[in-house]
C-alpha distance (Angstrom), angle and dihedral (degrees) to the residues before:
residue distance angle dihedral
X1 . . .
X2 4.09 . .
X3 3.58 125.1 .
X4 3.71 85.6 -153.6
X5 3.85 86.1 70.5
X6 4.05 85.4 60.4
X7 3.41 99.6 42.4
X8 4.10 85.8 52.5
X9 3.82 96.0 44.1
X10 3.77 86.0 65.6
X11 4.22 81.4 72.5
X12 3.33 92.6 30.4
X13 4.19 114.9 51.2
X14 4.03 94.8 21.6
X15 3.48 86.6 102.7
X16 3.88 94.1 60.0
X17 3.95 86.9 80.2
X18 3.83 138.7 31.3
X19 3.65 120.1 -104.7
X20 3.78 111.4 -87.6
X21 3.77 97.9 -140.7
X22 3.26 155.2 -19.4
X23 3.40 116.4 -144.9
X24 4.39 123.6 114.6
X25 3.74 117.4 -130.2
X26 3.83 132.8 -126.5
X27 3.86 108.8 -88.9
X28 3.19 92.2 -151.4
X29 3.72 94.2 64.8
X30 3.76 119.1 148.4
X31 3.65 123.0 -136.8
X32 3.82 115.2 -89.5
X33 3.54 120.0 -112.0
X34 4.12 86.3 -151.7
X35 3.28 142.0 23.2
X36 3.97 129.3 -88.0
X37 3.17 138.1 -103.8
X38 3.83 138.0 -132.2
X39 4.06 119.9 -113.7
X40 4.13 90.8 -122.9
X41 3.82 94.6 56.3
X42 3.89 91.4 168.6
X43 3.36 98.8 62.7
X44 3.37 105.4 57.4
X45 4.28 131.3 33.4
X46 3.42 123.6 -97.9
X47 3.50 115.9 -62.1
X48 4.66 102.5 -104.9
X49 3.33 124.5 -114.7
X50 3.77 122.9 -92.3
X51 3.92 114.1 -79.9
X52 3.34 121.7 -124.0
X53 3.19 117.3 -92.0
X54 4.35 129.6 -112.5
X55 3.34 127.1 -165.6
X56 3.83 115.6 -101.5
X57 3.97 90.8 5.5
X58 3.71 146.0 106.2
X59 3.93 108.0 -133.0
X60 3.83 118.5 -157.1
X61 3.78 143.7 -169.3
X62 3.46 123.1 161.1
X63 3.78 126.0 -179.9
X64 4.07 126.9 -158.3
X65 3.35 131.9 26.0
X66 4.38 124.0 70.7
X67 3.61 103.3 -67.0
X68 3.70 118.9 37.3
X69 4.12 115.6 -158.2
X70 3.82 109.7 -152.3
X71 4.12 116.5 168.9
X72 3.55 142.1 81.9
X73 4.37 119.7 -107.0
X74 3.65 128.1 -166.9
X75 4.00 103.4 -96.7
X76 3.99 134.3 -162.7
X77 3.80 126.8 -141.0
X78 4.06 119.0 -150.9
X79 3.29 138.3 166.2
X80 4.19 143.0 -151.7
X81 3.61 119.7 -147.1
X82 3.58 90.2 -156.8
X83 2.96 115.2 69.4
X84 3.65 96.2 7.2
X85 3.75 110.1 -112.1
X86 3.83 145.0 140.5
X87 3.73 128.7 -141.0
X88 3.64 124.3 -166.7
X89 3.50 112.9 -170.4
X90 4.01 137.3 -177.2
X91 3.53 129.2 171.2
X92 4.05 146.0 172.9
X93 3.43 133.0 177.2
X94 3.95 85.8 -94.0
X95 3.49 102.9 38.4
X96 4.04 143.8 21.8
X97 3.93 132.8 -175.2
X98 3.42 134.5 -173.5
X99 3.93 134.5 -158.3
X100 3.74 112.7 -159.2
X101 3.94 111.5 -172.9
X102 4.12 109.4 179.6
X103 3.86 96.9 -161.9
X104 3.50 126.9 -177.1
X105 4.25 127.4 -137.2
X106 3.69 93.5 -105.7
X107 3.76 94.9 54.1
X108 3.79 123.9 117.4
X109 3.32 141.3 -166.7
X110 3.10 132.9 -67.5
X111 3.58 99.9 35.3
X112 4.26 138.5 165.6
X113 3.98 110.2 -145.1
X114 3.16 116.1 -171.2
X115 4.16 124.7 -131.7
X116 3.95 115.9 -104.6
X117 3.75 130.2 -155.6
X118 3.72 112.3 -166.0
X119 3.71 133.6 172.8
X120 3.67 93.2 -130.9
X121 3.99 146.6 5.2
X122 4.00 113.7 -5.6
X123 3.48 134.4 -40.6
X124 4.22 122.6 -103.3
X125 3.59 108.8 -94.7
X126 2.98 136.2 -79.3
X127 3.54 91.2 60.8
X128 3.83 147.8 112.8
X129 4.21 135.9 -129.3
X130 4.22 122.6 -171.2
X131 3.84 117.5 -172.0
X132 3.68 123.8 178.3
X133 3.34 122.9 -175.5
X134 4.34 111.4 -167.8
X135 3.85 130.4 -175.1
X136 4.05 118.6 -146.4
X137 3.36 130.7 149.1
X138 3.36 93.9 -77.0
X139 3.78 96.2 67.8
X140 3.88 125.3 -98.1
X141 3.84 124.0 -39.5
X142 3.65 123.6 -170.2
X143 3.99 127.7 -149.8
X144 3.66 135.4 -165.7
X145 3.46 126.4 -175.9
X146 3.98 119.7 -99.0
X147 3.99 102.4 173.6
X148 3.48 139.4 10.7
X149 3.85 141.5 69.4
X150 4.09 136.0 -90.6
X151 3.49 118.1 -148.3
X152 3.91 117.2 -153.2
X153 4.16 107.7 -161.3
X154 3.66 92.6 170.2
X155 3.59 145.1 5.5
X156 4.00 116.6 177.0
X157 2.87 138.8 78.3
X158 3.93 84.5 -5.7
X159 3.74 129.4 17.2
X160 4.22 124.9 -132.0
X161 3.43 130.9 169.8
X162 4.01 149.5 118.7
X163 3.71 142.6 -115.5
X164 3.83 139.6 -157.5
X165 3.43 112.5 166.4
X166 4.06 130.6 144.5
X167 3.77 111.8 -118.0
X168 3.71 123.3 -154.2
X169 3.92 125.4 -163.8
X170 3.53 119.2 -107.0
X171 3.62 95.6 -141.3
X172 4.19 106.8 32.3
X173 3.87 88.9 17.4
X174 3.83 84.8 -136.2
X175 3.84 108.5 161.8
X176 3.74 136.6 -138.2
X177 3.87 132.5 -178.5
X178 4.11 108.8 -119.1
X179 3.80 116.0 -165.7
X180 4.37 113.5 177.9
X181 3.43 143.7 164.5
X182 4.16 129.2 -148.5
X183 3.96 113.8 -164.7
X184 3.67 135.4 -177.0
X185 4.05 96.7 -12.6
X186 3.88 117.5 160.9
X187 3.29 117.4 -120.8
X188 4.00 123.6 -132.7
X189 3.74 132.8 165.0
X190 4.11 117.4 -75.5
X191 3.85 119.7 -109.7
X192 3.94 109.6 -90.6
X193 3.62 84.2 -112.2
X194 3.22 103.4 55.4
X195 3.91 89.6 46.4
X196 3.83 83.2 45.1
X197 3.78 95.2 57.5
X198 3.82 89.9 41.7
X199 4.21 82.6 61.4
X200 3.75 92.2 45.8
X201 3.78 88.0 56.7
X202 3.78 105.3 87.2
X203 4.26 110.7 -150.3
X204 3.85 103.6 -106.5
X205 3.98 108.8 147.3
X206 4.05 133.1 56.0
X207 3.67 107.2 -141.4
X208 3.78 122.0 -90.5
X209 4.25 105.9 -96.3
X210 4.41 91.3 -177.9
X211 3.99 82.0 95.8
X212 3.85 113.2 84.4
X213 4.05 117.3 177.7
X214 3.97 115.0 -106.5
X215 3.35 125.1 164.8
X216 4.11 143.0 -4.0
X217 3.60 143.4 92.0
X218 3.70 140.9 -86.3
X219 3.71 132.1 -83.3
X220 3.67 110.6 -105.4
């Protein structure tokens, strides 16, 4: 499996569902001390406590939904210049994540971005995109993040920070809650691809502000 494919289904399969809001976010937000929540808190369990956190890993649990993914994988940490943006990335031959943070030159650290569904191309910055792509028996399935917040608490020379978004299939638009944690992972420049795609991607979508942060721990 290829986190490219992720980072590309974010053109790609935005279509499949309507953009889940609208509105801009404070950019003055403080980090969270917990993590969010989605905007349909009945249907789906709480959202889990952060992991704890390994060195040079993404950590995962994720509660709800068919499959549950539960671990920790080694992860990478790169960034474009232009247009400023992170991308965390993990993969195994069963699973693959991505962590797409569309920053802006006046950002600082540490920030909250919050997760954006759009129907097409990439979000305005500040804002955050998850994909997760997962093999079972059933075939593959592929995620993107439709609520939720990513907290960046540093950036250079190594990158740490925490997620808790809800995902929602692209095909069955089943949901899950996904709460992770990235520690201690170098940073190096992006593939000119990647950065290249990010280009291609014309801004289209203010992030989603229906998620509000409510519970967790702290990164260790």
């Amino acid at each position: 499996m290829t986190t490219r494919s992720v980072l590309v289904c974010f053109l790609l399969t935005a279509a499949c569902e309507g953009n889940q809001g609208d509105a801009s976010i404070d950019p003055d937000s403080v980090v969270s001390e917990e993590p969010a929540m989605t905007a349909n808190p009945t249907e789906l369990p709480p959202m889990p406590e952060y992991p704890s956190a390994r060195r040079g890993h993404l950590v995962v649990v994720t509660a709800g939904g068919t499959d549950t993914i539960q671990g920790n994988w080694p992860a990478s940490a790169q960034v474009c210049q232009e247009p400023p943006a992170l991308l965390v990335r993990a993969e195994s031959p069963d699973v693959g994540f991505v962590v797409l943070l569309h920053r802006t030159a006046e950002d600082t650290i540490p920030r909250v971005y919050r997760v954006a569904a759009t129907d097409s191309g990439f979000p305005i910055p500040p804002a955050a995109q998850v994909g997760v792509q997962q093999v079972t028996e059933r075939g593959v399935s592929g995620f993107r993040g439709v609520f939720g917040t990513v907290e960046l608490e540093a950036l250079e020379p190594r990158a740490a920070g925490r997620i808790a978004v809800t995902l929602r299939e692209l095909e069955s638009s089943e949901s899950r809650q996904f709460a992770a944690v990235f520690a201690e992972l170098p940073v190096q420049p992006a593939r000119p691809e990647d950065c290249e795609t990010l280009r291609g991607g014309a801004p289209n979508e203010e992030p989603d502000s229906s998620a509000s942060p409510i519970g967790g721990q702290s990164l260790e």
